[in-house]
Structure formats: C-alpha cells, structure tokens
TORPA-655493 format. One record per residue (C-alpha): residue number from 1; x, y, z negated. Coordinates in Angstrom, 2 decimals, always signed. Layout:
<nodes>
@num:NUM; px:X; py:Y; pz:Z
...
</nodes>
This chain:
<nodes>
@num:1; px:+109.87; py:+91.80; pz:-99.87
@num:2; px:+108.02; py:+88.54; pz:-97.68
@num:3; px:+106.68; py:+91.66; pz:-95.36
@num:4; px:+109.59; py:+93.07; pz:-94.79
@num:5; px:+111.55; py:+89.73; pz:-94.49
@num:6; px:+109.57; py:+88.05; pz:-92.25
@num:7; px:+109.67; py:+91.77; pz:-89.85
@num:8; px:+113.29; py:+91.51; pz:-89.74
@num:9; px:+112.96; py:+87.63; pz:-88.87
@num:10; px:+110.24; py:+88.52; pz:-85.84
@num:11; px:+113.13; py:+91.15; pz:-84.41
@num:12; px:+116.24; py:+88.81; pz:-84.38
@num:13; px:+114.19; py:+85.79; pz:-83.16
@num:14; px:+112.98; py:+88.13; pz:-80.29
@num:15; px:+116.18; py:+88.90; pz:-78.87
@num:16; px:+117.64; py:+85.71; pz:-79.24
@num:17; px:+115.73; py:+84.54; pz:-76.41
@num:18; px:+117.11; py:+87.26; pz:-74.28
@num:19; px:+119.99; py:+86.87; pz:-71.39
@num:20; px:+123.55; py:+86.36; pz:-72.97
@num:21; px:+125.76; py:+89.21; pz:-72.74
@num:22; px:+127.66; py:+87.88; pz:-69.74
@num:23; px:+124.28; py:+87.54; pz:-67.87
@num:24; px:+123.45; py:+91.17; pz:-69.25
@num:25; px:+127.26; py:+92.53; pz:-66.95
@num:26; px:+125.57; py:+91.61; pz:-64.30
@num:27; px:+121.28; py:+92.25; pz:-64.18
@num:28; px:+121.58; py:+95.27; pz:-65.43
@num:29; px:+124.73; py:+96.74; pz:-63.75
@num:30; px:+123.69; py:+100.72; pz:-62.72
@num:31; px:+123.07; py:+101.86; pz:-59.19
@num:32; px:+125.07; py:+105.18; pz:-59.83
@num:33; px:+127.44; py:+106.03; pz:-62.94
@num:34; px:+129.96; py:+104.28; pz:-65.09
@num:35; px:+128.88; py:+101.61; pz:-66.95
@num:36; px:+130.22; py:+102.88; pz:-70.09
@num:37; px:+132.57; py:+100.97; pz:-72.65
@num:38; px:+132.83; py:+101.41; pz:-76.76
@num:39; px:+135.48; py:+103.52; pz:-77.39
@num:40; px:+136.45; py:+104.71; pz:-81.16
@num:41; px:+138.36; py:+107.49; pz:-79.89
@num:42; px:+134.51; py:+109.28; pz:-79.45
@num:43; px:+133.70; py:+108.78; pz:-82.39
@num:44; px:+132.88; py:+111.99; pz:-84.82
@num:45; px:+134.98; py:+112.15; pz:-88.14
@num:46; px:+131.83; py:+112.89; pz:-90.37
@num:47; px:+131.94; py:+114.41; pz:-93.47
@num:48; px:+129.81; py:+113.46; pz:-96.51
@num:49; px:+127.45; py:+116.33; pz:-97.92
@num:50; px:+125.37; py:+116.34; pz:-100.88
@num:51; px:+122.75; py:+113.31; pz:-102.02
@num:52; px:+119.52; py:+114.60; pz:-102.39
@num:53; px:+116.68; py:+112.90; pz:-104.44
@num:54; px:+112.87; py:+112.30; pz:-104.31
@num:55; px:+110.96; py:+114.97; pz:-106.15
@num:56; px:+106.68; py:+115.45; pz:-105.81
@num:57; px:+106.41; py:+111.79; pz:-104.30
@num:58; px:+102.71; py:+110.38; pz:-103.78
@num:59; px:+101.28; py:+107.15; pz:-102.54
@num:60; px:+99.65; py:+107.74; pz:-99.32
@num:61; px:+98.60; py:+104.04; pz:-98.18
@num:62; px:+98.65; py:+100.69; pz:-99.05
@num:63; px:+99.19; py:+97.72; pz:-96.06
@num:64; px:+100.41; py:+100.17; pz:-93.60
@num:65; px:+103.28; py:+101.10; pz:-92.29
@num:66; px:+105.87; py:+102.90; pz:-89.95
@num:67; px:+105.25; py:+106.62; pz:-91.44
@num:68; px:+105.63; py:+109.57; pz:-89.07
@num:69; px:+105.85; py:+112.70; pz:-90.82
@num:70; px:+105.32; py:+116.20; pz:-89.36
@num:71; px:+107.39; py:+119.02; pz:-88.52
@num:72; px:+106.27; py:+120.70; pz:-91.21
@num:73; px:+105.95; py:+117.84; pz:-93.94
@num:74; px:+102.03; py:+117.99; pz:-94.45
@num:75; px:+100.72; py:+114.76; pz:-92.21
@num:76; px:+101.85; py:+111.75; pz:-91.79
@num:77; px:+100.71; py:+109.24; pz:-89.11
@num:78; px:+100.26; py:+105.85; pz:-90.50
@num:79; px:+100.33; py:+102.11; pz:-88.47
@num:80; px:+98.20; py:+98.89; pz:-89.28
@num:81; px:+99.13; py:+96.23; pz:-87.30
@num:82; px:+96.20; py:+93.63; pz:-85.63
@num:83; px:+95.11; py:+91.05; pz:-87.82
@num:84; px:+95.42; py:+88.61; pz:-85.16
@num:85; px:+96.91; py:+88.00; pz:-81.54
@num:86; px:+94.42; py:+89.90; pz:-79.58
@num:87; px:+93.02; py:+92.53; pz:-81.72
@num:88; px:+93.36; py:+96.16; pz:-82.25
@num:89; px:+95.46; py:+97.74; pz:-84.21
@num:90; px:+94.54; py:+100.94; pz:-86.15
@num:91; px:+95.98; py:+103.99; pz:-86.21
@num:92; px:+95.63; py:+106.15; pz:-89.10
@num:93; px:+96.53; py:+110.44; pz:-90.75
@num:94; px:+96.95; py:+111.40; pz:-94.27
@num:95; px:+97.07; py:+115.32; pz:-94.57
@num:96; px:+97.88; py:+116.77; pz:-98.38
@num:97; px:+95.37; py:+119.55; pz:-97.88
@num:98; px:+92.68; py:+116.45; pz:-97.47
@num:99; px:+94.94; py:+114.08; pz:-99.64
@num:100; px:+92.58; py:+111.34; pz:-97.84
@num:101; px:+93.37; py:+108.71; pz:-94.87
@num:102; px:+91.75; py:+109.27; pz:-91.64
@num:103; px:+90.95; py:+106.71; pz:-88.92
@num:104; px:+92.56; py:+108.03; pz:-85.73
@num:105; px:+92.66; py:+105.31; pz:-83.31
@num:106; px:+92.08; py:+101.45; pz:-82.93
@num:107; px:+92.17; py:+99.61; pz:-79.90
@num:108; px:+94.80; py:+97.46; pz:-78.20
@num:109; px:+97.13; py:+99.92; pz:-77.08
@num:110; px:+97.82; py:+101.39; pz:-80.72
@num:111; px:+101.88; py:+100.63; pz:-81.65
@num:112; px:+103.78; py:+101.85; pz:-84.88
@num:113; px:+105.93; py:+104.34; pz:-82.60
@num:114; px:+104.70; py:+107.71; pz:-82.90
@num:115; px:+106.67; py:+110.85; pz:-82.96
@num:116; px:+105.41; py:+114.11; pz:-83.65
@num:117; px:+106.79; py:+117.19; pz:-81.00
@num:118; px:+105.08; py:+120.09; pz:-83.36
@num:119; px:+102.94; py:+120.57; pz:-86.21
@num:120; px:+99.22; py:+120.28; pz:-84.03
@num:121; px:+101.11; py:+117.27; pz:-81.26
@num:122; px:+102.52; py:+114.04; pz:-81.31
@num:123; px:+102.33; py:+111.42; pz:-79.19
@num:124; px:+102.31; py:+107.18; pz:-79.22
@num:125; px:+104.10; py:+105.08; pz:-77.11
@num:126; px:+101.71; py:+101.91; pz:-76.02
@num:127; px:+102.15; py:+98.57; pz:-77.49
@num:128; px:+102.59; py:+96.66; pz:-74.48
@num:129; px:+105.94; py:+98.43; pz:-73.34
@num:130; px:+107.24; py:+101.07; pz:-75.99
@num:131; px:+110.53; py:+100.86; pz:-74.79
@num:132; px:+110.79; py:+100.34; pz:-71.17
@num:133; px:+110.92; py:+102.84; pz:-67.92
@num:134; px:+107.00; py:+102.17; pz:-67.06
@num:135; px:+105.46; py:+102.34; pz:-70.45
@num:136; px:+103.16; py:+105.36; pz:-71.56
@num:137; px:+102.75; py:+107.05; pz:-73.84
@num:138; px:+99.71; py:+108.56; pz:-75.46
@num:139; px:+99.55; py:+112.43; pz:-76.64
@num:140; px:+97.43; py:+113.75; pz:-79.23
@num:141; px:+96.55; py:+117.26; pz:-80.60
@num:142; px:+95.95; py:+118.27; pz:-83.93
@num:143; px:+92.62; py:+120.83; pz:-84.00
@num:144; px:+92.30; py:+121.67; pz:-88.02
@num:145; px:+91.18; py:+118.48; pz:-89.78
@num:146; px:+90.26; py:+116.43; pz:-86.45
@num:147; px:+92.95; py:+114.86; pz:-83.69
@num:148; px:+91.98; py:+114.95; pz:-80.62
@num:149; px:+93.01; py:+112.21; pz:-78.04
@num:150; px:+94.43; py:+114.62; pz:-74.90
@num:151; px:+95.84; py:+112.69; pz:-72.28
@num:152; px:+97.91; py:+109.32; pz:-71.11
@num:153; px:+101.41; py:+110.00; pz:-69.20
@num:154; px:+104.12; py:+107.37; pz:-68.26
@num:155; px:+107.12; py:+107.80; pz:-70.03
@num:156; px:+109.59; py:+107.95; pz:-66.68
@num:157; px:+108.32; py:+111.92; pz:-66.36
@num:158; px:+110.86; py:+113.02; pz:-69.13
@num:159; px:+113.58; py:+114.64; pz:-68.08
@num:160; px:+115.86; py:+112.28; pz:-69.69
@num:161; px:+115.00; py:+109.35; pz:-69.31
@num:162; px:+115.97; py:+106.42; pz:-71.71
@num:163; px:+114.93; py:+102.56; pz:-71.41
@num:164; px:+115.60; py:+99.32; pz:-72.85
@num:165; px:+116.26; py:+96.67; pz:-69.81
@num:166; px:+117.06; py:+92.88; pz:-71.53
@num:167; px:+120.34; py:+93.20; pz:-73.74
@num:168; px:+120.96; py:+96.94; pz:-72.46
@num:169; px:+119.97; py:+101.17; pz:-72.93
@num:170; px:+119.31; py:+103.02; pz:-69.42
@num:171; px:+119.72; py:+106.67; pz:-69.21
@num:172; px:+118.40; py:+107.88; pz:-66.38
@num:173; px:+119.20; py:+112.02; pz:-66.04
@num:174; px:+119.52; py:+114.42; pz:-63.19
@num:175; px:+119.63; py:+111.03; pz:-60.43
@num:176; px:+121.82; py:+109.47; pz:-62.20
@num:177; px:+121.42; py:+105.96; pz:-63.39
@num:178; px:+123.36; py:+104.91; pz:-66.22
@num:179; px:+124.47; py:+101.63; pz:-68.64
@num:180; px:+125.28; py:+104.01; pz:-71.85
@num:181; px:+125.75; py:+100.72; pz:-74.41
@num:182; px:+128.66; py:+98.42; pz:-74.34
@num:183; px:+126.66; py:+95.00; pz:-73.13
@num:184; px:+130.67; py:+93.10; pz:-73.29
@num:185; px:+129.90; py:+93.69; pz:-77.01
@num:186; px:+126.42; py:+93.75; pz:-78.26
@num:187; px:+122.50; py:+93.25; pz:-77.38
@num:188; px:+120.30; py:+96.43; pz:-77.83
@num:189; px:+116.71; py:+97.60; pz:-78.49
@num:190; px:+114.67; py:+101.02; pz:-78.70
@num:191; px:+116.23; py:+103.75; pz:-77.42
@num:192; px:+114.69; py:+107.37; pz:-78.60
@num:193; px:+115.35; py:+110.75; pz:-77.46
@num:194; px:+116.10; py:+113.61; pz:-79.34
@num:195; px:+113.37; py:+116.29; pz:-78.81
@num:196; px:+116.33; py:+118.89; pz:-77.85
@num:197; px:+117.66; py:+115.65; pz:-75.53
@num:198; px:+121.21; py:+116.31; pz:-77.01
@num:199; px:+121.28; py:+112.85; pz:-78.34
@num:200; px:+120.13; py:+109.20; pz:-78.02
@num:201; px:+119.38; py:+106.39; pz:-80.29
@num:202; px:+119.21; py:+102.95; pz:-79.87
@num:203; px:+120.22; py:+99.32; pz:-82.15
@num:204; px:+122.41; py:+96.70; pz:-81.66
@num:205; px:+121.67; py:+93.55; pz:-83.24
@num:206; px:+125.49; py:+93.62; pz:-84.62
@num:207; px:+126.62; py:+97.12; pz:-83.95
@num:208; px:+123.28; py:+98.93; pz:-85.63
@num:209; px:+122.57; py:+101.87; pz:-85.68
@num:210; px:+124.17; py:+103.65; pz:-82.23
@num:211; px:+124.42; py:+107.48; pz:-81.80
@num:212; px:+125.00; py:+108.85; pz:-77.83
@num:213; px:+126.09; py:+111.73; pz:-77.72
@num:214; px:+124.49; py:+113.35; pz:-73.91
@num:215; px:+127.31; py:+115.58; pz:-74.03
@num:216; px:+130.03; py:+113.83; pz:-74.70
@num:217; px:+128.60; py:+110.82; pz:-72.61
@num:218; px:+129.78; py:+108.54; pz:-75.69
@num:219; px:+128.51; py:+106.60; pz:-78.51
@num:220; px:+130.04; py:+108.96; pz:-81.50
@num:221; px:+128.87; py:+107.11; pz:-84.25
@num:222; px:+127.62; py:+103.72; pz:-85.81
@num:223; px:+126.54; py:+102.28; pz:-88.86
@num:224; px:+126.73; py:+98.38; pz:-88.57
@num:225; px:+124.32; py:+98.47; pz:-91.42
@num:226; px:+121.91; py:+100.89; pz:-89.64
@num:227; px:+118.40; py:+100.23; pz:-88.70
@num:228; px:+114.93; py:+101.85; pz:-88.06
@num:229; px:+116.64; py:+105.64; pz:-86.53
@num:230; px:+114.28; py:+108.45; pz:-86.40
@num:231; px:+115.39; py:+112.22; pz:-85.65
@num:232; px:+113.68; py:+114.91; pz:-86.82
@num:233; px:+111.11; py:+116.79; pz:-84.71
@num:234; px:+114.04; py:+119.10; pz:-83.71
@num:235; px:+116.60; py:+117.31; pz:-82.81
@num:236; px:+118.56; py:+118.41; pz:-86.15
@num:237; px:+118.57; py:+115.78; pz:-87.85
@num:238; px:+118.52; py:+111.92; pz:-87.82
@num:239; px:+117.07; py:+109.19; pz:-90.56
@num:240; px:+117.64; py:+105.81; pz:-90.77
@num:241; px:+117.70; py:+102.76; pz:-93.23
@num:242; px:+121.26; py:+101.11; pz:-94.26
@num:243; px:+119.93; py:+97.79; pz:-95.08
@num:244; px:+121.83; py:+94.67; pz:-96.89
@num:245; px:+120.32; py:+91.73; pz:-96.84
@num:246; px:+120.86; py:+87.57; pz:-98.34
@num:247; px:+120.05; py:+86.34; pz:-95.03
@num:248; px:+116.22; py:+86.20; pz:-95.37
@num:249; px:+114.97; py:+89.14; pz:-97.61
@num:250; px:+116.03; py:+92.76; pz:-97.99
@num:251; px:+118.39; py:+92.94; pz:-101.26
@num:252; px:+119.52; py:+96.92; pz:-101.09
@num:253; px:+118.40; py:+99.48; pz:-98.94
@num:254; px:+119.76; py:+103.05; pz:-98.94
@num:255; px:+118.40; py:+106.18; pz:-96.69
@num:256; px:+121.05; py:+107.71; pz:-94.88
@num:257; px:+120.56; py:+111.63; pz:-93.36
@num:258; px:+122.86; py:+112.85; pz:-90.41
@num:259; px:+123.41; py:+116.30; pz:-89.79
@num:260; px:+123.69; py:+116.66; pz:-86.22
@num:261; px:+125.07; py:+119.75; pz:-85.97
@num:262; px:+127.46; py:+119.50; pz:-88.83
@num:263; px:+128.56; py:+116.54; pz:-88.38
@num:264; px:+127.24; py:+115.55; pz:-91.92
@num:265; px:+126.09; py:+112.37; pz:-93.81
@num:266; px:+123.93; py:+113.02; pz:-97.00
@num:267; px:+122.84; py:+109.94; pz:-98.68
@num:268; px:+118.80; py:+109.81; pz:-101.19
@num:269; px:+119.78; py:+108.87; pz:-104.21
@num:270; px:+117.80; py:+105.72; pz:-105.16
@num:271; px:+118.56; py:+104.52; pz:-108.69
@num:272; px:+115.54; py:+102.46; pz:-108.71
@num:273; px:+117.11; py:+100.32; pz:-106.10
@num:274; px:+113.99; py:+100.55; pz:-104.22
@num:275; px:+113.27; py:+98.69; pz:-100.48
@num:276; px:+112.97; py:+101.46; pz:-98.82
@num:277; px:+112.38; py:+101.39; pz:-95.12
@num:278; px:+111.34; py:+103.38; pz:-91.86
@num:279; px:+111.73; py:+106.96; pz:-93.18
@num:280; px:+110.71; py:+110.13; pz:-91.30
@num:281; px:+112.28; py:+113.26; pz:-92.15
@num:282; px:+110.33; py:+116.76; pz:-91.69
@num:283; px:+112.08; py:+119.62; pz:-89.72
@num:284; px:+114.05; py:+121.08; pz:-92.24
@num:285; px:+114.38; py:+118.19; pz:-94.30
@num:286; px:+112.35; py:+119.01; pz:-97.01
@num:287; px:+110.00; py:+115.78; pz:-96.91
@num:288; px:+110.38; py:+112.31; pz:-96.55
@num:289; px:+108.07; py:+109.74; pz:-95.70
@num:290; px:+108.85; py:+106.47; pz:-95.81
@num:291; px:+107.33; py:+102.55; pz:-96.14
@num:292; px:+108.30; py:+100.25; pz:-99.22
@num:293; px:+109.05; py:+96.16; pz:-99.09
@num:294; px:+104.92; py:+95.69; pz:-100.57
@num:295; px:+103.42; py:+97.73; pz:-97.51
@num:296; px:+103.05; py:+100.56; pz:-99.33
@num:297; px:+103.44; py:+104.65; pz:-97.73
@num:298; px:+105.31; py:+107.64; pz:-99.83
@num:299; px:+105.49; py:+110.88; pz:-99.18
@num:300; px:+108.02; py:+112.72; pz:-101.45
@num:301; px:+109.55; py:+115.97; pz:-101.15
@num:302; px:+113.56; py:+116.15; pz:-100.99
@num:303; px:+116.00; py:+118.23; pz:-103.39
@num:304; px:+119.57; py:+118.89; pz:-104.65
</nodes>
C-alpha cells in the first residue's frame, strides 16, 4: 500500500499550494458563458444494475502502472514512472496474442495518461502539461505487433475543448468559454472528454469524482469517494475507483461502472478486499484492466 499512499499524498500536497477558492472567483472568471453553480436538482437518479466479477484474470506487469486497455480488451498500455527528477519515463504494451511486454516509448515527454480512440490508435498526453489548454498530445498507431509513433498535435484542436486552469475545469466549445465546476465549493484537477464528447470528467479534492453532462450543461452526478475516472473508448461507459482511506494508506477500494446511457451503476465484486486502483474498461465492458496497491497490472475479463 506505501505506493499507493505516498501517490495519493503527492496529489493533495500539489493542490494545496494552489490559489484559495476565493482567489479561484476571480482568475479564472470566463470571457463568455455562465460560470456555472452545483445544483442537485441536475443530478441523475441512477439506478443500481448487476455486480459483475473478475473471471480469466492474468498478471501483466510488475512496477508499472496506470493500465489503458483497448477497445477491444486485447492490449493494454502500461506506465513506468522516471527513476529520478530528470529522467525518462517508459512507456510500455502487453498484447494476449504475444502475452509479452513491449517497450514503446521512453523519453521525457512519456506521462501515465493514455487513452486509446480504436483498436490500432491511442494517443498520450505529454508530461509537462496533461491537463492544460496548450499541452499535446502524442498519437500512436497500432500496425500488427509494432506501434508506430505518428504524429504530435496540441490538445486546443479538439472540438471540445476541456482544461484545468488553478482550482477550476474550462470548457471551451463552439466560442464559448466556460467555468463548468463550482470553484465557491471545491478545487479541481484532470478533466477528460468522452470520445462521443457527450460528457466530461474531472476531480474535486472534496467533491470527487464529477460527471458534466454537455447536454444538460450540469454536473449530474458525484461520488465524494470517487477517484481515477476513465470512460470507455466509446463514450458508453465510465470507470473509476471508490476509495476509503485511514488518512495515509488505502484501507478499501471498490470499482464502480456507470452506464451512461442507462443511467446505471454496477459495482466488481471484490471479496478479496483487494487495492484496486486506476481501472480501464474495454468497449463493451467485457475486460478490465486495472493496477494493485504493490505496483502490480491485471487484466481480467468481466461476468455476471
């Protein structure tokens, strides 16, 4: 659990230092739009659907982490974070027709975000700004057992746009600039698209895990115990960790699956009471990969 732990410890600390909420009203106030305001009348009534359990799972790595599955379940991209200030990180593939881990990448820019957009693409954002309007982001293509590096765009050429600017989430969409998190009640961090842009993700180190709706122009749903979101390759569906905690280590963990276009929460049953963190769910939702409190990578398959 020290891994883990000491993560969690690096992310609060981090934002700490940040501009207090008041400041936040004011630096980050849009050009154009509402500055929006939590309200709980958005907010979906979801249903809870089936728990589904781990079935076929394998050990991929060891002293990796942040697992990004493919569409299809049968890669995942694996992170290894730089020894030291100053050094590369490494960027790694397991593929179950190979069953073996591939170097992909190591060099400065590699980060542990990486999202696939089909089964032969996915990109990474850079390390030095992940989050923010003038980051990149670097795409890859998959070319039978080889990735190919393809080409280096800047993040602010999506047609939704999405950034992290101090304690607050930016959408930017159709000329409109926009202040879609409540900075009167909470600080955010790492806003992600959907692929079918219906929906936005982002943290709040109090609120958790925060679900826009684009639509609906609203937050719709939260899980104060939410962390590490990730939707599916789709859009469909979105993964995260509900995470307890005895103020320094990880005590309970649980992997919560929304339906997105049911409305639905189904839970992975865990009876292990495993740490189980930074899942990635395949399109249809029939794989899982996800990182463990000793640095280890699984890749299991998902059933009733």
């Amino acid at each position: 659990m020290k891994t883990i732990s000491i993560m969690i410890m690096s992310v609060v600390a981090a934002f700490f230092v940040m501009p207090t909420l008041a400041q936040a009203q004011y630096t980050v106030e849009p050009r154009n739009g509402d500055l929006l305001r939590l309200d709980s009348a958005n907010f979906w009534h979801v249903t809870t659907g089936e728990t589904l359990r781990l079935e076929q799972r394998e050990k991929i790595a060891e002293d990796v982490d942040s697992p990004s599955i493919s569409p299809d379940g049968k890669r995942v991209i694996v992170h290894r974070k730089p020894e030291a200030v100053g050094q590369p990180g490494k960027l790694f593939q397991w593929a179950d027709a190979e069953r073996t881990v591939t170097l992909l990448r190591e060099d400065l820019d590699v980060s542990n975000y990486v999202t696939w957009t089909d089964n032969d693409r996915f990109f990474m954002r850079e390390q030095q700004a992940p989050f923010f309007e003038h980051g990149k982001k670097l795409n890859f293509a998959v070319e039978g057992r080889r990735t190919h590096f393809r080409s280096r765009r800047a993040i602010n050429e999506n047609a939704v746009l999405v950034y992290q600017m101090e304690d607050a989430i930016i959408m930017k969409r159709e000329n409109v600039i926009q202040v879609i998190s409540d900075v009167t009640r909470d600080r955010y961090f790492s806003p992600i698209v959907s692929a079918d842009e219906n929906f936005i993700v982002f943290v709040g180190l109090t609120s958790g895990v925060n679900l826009f709706d684009i639509a609906q122009n609203a937050v719709v749903y939260q899980d104060s115990l939410g962390a590490y979101p990730s939707f599916s390759a789709d859009g469909r569906y979105l993964i995260y960790t509900q995470a307890r905690d005895d103020g320094h280590v990880l005590t309970q963990t649980d992997t919560i699956l929304i339906d997105l276009h049911h409305q639905r929460v189904i839970r992975v049953a865990n009876p292990e009471q495993e740490i189980r963190v930074r899942a990635t769910i395949s399109r249809d939702a029939s794989y899982m990969a996800f990182e463990t409190a000793s640095g280890e990578v699984f890749r299991a398959k998902l059933a009733l």
